[in-house]
N, C-alpha and C positions, 0 to 999 in steps of 0.2 A: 320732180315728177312724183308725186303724190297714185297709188292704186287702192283702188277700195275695196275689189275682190280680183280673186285669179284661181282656176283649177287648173291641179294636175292630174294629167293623161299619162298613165302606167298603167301596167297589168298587176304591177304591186300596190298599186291603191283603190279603194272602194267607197264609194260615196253613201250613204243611208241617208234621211231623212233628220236624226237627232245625230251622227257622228260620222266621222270621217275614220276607214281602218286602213290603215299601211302592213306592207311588209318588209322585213331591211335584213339582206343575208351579209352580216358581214366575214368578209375570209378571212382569213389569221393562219400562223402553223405554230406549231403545239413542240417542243422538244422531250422527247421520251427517253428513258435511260429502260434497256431491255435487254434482258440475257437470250441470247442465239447462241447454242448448240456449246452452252458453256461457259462463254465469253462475255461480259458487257459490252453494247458499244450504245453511242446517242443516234437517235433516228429522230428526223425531222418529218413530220405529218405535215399537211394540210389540212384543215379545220375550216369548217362551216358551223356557225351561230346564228340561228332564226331568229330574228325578234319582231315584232307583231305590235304595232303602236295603233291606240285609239283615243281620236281627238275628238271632243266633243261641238257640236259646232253653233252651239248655243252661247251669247256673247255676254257676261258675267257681268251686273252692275260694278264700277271701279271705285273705289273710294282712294284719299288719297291722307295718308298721315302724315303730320309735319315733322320733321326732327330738329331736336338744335335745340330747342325751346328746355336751356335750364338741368341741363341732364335726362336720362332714362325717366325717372318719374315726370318730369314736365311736359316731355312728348308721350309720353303715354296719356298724361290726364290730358292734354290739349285731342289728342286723337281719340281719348275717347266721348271726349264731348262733344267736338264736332259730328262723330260719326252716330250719336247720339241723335244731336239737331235734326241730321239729315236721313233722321232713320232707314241706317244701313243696316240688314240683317245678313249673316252668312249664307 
């Protein structure tokens, strides 16, 4: 089963027109070493991490380089000749 497109429906994701923006709270806890009233003891937090991802939704010409071909110099020169022919630019 092959899909060619699919959206997601969240309130942590946001569609634009050139990118797609997410949001991803990951939780975690945290171990503290903390003097109270003289003493050390370890205190265990709970921790919130916001991270904010932006994907662009523009679909990047692919090229493809060969390896194997004779060691590091021989796939580099074969990949950059083909990518030469097939005038691939960054």
């Amino acid at each position: 089963m092959f899909i060619e497109s699919f959206k997601v429906e969240s309130p942590n994701v946001k569609y634009t027109e050139t990118e797609i923006q997410s949001v991803y709270n990951y939780e975690t806890t945290e171990l503290v070493h903390e003097n109270k009233n003289g003493t050390y003891q370890w205190v265990v937090k709970p921790k919130t991490v916001k991270y904010e991802f932006k994907t662009n939704t523009h679909v990047p010409k692919l090229g493809v380089m060969l390896v194997g071909w004779g060691g590091n110099n021989g796939s580099t020169l074969t990949g950059g000749v083909i990518a030469n022919r097939e005038s691939v630019s960054p």
